[in-house]
BALOBA-1460 file (C-alpha; in Angstrom, 3 decimals):
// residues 224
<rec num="1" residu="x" x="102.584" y="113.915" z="138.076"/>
<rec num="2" residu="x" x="99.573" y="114.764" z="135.955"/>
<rec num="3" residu="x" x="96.257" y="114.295" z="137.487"/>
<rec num="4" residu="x" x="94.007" y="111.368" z="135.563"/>
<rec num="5" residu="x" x="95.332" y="111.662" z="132.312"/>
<rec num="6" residu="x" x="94.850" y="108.369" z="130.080"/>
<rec num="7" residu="x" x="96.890" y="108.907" z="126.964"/>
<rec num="8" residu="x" x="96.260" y="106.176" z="124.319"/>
<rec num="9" residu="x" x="98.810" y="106.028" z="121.332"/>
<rec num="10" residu="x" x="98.919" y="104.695" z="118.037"/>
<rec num="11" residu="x" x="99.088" y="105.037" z="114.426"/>
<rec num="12" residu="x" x="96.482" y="106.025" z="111.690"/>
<rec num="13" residu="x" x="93.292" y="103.818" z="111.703"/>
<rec num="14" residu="x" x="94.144" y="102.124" z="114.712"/>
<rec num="15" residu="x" x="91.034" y="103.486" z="116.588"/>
<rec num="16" residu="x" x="92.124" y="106.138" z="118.750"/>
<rec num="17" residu="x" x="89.809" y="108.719" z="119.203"/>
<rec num="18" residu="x" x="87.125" y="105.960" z="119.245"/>
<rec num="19" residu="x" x="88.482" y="104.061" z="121.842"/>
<rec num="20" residu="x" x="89.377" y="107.383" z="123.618"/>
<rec num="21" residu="x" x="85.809" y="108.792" z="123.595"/>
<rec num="22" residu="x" x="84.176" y="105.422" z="124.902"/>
<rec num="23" residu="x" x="86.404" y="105.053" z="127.464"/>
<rec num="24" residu="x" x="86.268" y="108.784" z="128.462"/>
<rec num="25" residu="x" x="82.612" y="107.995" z="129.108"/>
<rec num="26" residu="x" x="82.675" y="104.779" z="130.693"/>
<rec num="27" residu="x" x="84.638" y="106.490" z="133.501"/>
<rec num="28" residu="x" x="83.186" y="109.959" z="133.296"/>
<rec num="29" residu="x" x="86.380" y="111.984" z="131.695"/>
<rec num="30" residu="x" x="86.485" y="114.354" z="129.341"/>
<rec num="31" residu="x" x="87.603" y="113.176" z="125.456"/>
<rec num="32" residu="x" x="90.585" y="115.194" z="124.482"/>
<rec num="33" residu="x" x="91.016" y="115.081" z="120.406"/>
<rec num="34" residu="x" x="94.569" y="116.201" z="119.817"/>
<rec num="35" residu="x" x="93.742" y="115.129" z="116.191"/>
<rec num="36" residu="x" x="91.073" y="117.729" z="116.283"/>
<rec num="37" residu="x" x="93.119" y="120.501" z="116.439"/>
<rec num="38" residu="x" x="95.717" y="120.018" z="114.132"/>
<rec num="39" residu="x" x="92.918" y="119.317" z="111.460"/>
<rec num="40" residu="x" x="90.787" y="122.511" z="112.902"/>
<rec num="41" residu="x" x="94.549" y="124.705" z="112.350"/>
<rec num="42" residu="x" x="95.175" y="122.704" z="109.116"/>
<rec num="43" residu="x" x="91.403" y="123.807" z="107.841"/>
<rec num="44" residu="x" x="91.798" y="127.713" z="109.493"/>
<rec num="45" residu="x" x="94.474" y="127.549" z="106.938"/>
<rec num="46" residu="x" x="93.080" y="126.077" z="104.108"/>
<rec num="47" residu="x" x="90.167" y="128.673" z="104.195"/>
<rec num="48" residu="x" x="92.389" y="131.781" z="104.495"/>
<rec num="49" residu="x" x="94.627" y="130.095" z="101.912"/>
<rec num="50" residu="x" x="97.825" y="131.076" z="103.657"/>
<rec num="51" residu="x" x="101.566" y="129.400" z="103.072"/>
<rec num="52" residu="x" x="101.392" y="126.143" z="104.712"/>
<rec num="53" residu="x" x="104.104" y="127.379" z="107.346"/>
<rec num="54" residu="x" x="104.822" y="126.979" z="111.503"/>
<rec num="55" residu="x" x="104.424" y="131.096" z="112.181"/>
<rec num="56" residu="x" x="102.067" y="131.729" z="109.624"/>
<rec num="57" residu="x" x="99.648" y="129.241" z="110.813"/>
<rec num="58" residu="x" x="100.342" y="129.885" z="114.671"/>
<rec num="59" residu="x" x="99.507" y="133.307" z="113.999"/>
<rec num="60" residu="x" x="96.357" y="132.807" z="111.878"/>
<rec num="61" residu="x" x="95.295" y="130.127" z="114.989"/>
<rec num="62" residu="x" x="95.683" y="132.670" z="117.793"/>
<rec num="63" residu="x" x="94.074" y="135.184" z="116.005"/>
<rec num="64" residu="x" x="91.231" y="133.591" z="115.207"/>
<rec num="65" residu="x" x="91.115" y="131.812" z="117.404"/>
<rec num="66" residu="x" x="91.508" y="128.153" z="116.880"/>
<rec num="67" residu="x" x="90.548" y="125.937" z="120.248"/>
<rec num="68" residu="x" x="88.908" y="123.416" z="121.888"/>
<rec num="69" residu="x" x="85.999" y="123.991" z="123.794"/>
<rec num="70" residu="x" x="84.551" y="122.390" z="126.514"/>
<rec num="71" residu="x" x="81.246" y="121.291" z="126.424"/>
<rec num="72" residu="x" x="78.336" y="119.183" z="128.417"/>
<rec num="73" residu="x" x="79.696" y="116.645" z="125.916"/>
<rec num="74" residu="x" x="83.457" y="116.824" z="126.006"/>
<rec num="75" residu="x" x="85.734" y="119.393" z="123.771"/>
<rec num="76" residu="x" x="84.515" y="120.537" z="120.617"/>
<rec num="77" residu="x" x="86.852" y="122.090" z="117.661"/>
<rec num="78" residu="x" x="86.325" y="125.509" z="117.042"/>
<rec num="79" residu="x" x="87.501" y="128.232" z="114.210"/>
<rec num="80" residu="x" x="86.167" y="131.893" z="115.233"/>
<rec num="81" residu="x" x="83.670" y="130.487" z="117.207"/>
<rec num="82" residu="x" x="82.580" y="127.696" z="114.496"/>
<rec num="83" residu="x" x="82.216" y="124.267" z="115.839"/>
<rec num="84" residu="x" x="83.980" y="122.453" z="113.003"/>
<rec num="85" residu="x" x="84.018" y="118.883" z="114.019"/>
<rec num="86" residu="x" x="82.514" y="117.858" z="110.711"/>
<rec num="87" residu="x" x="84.480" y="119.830" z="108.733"/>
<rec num="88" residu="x" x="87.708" y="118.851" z="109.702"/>
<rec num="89" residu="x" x="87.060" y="115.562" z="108.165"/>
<rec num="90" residu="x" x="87.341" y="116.488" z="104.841"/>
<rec num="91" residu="x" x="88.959" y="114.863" z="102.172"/>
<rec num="92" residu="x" x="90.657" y="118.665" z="101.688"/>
<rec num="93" residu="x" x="92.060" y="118.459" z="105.231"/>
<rec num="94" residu="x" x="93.543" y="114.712" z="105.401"/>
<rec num="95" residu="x" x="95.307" y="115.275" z="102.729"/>
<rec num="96" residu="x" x="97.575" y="118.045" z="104.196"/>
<rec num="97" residu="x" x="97.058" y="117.728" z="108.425"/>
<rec num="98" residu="x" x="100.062" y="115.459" z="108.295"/>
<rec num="99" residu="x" x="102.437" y="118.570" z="106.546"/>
<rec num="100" residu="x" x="100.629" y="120.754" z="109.445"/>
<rec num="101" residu="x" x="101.330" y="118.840" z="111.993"/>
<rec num="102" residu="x" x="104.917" y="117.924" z="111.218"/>
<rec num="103" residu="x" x="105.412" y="122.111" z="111.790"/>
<rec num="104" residu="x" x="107.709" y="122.736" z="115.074"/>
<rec num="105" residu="x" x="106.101" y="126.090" z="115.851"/>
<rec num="106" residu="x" x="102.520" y="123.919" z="115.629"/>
<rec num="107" residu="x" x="103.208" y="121.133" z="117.726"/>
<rec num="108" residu="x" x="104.748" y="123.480" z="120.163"/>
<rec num="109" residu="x" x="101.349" y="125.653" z="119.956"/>
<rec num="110" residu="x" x="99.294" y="122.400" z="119.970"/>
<rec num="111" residu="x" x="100.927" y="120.792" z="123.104"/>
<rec num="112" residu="x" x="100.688" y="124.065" z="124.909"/>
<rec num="113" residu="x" x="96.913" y="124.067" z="124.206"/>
<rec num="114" residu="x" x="96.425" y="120.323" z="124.870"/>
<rec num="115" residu="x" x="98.180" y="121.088" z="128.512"/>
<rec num="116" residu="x" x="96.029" y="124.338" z="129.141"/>
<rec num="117" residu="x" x="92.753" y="122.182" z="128.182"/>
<rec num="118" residu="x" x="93.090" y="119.293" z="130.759"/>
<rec num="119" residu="x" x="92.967" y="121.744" z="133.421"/>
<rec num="120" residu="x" x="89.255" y="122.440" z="132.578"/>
<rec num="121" residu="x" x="88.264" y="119.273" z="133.222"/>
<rec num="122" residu="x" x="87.543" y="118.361" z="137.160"/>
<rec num="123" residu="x" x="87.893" y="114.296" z="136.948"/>
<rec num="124" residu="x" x="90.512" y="114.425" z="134.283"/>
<rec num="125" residu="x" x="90.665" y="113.619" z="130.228"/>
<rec num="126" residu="x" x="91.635" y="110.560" z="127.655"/>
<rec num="127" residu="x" x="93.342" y="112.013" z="124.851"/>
<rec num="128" residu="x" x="94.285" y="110.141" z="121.909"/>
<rec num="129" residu="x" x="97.476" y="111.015" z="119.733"/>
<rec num="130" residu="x" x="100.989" y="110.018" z="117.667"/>
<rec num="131" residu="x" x="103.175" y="111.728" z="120.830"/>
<rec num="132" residu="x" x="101.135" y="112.058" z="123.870"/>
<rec num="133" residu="x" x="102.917" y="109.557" z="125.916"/>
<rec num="134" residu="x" x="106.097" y="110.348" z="125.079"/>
<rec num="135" residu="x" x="105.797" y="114.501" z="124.531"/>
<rec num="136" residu="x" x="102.671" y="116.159" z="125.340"/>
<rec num="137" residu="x" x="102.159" y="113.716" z="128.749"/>
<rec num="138" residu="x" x="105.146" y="111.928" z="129.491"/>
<rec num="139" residu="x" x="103.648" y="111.742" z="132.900"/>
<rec num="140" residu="x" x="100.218" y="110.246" z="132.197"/>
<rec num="141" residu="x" x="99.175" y="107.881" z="134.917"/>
<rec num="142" residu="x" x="98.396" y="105.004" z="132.053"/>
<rec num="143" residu="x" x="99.714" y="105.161" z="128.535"/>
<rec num="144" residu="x" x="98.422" y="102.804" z="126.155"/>
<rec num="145" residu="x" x="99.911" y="102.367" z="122.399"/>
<rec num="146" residu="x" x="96.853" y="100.973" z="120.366"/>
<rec num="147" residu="x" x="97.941" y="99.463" z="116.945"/>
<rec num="148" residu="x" x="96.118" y="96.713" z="114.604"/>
<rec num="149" residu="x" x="97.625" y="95.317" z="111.261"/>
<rec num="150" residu="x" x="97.145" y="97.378" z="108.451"/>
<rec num="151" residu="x" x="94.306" y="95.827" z="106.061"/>
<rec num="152" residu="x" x="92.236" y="96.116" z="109.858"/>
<rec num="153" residu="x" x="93.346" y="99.672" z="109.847"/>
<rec num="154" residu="x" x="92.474" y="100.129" z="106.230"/>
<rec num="155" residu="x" x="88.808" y="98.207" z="106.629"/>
<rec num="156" residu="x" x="88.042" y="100.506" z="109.698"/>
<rec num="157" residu="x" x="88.674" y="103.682" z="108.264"/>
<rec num="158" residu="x" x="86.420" y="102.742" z="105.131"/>
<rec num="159" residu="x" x="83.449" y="101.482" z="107.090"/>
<rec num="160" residu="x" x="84.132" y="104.891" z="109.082"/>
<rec num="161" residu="x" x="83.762" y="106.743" z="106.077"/>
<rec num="162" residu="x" x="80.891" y="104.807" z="104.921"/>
<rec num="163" residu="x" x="82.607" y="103.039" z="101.983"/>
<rec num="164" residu="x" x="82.301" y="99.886" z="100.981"/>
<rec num="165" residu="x" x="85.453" y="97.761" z="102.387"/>
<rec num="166" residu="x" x="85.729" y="95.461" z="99.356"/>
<rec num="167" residu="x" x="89.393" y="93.957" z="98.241"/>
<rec num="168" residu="x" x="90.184" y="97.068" z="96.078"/>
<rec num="169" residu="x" x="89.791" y="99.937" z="98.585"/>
<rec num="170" residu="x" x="90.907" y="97.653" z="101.206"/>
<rec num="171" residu="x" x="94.210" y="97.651" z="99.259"/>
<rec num="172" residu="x" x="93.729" y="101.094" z="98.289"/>
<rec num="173" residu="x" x="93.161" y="102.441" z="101.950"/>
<rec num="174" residu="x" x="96.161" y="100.086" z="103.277"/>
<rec num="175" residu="x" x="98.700" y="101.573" z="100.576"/>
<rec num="176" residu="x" x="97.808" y="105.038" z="101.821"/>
<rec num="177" residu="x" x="97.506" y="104.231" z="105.589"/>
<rec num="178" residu="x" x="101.282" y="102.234" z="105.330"/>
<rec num="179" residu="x" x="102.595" y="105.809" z="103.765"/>
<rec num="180" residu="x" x="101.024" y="107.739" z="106.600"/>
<rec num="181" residu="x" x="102.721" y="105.097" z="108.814"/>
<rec num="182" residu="x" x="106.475" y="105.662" z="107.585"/>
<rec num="183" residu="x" x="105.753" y="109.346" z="107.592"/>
<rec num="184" residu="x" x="105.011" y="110.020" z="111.056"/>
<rec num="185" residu="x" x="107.491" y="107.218" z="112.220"/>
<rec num="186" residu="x" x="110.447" y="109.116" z="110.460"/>
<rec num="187" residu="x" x="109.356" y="112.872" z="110.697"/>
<rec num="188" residu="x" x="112.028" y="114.768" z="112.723"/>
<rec num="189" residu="x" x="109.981" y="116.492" z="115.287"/>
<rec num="190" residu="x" x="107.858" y="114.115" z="117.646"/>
<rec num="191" residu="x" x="107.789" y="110.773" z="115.468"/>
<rec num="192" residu="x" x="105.076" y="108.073" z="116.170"/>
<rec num="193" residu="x" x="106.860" y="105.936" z="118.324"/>
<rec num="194" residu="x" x="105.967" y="103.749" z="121.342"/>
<rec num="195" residu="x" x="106.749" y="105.402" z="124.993"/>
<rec num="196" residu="x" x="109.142" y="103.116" z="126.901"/>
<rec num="197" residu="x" x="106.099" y="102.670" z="129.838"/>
<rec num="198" residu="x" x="103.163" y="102.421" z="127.905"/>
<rec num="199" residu="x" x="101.047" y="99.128" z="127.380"/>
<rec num="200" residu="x" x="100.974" y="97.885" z="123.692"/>
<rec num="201" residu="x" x="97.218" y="96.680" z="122.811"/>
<rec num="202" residu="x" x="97.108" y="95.135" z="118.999"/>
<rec num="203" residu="x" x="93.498" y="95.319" z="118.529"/>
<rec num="204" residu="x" x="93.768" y="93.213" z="115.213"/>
<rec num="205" residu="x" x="91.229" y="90.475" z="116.588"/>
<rec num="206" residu="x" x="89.066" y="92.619" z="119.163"/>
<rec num="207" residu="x" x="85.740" y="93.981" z="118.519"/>
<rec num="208" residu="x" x="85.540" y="97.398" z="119.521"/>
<rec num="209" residu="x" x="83.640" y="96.604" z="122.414"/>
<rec num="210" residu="x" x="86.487" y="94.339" z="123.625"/>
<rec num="211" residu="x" x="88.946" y="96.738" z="122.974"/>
<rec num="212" residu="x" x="87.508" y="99.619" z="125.655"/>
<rec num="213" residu="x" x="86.835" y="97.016" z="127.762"/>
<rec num="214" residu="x" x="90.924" y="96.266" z="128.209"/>
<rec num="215" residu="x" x="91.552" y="100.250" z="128.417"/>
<rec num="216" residu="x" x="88.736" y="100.290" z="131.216"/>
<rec num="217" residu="x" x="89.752" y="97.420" z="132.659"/>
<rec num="218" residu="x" x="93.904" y="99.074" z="133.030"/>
<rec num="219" residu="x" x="92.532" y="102.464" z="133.650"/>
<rec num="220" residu="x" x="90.644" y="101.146" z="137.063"/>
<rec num="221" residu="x" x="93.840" y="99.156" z="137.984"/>
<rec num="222" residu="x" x="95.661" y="102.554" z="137.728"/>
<rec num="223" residu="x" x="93.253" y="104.686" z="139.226"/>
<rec num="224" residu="x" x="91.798" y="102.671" z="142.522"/>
């Protein structure tokens, strides 16, 4: 079984990595981004303008390298010894993260990375995801599948950007957050689906605050 691993689920805008990085500190784990490195291989990439391709990119990641590092303050994306947790949140970089991450030879390179990484933590990690629960950690100790309706999604992800989440990009955001939702549910390797054990959370009326309080509240059931 793996040690203390919390793996929270759930499809784009949904609040994963926030909810995963305020629960990670309200019981002292690490935050594990799997997001983070498929953006920081997506935007290796991008800046050596290489064939968007499974060896290619494996390769250029290695070689680099491409990682996570762990800090004071939980795992930070590098490129060559860059911390590029900024940069990976380019426009440049959504737009083509989900083509990366669909690659086999990726996700197989990503998983293996996400594995090595938990074993540098002492007390254990949260890591957020599309296929931690049911691939990267089918043994987690909790698994939680986060979701929210998709207008919620869309008004989160604008007011995380900073944009104003009027009726227009509301609709906007939704249109392209639905798309990103039947792409990852119907990709052939590792699809966005639910794992038969975890606990489904629709945060669609929560406040943020009340929706790390339910994670907490499972994890400590799990854990005492």
């Amino acid at each position: 079984m793996t040690s203390r691993v919390i793996a929270i689920d759930g499809p784009a805008g949904s609040g994963k990595s926030t909810t995963a990085k305020a629960v990670a500190g309200r019981l002292e784990l690490a935050h594990l981004d799997s997001g983070a490195l498929y953006r920081a291989a997506t935007l290796a990439a991008l800046n050596a303008e290489i064939d968007i391709d499974g060896e290619g990119i494996v390769e250029l990641a290695e070689s680099l390298p491409v990682c996570l590092r762990l800090t004071d303050a939980g795992f930070r994306p590098e490129v060559a010894g860059v911390d590029v947790s900024q940069e990976i949140r380019s426009d440049r970089v959504t737009r083509r993260v989900s083509e990366v991450a669909a690659l086999p030879q990726v996700r197989e390179w990503v998983n293996r990375a996400l594995r090595d990484a938990t074993a540098l933590h002492p007390r254990g990690v949260v890591i957020d995801g599309r296929d931690i629960g049911t691939v990267v950690f089918p043994d987690a100790l909790l698994k939680v599948f986060l979701t929210a309706g998709t207008d919620e999604r869309a008004r989160r992800r604008l007011l995380q950007e900073g944009r104003a989440a009027d009726e227009a990009n509301v609709r906007e955001a939704a249109g392209r957050i639905a798309r990103r939702d039947r792409y990852d549910s119907s990709r052939q390797v590792a699809p966005l689906t639910q794992a038969e054990d975890a606990l489904l959370l629709d945060t669609t009326g929560l406040s943020f605050e009340q929706q790390v309080d339910r994670v907490v509240e499972l994890a400590r059931k799990v854990f005492s």
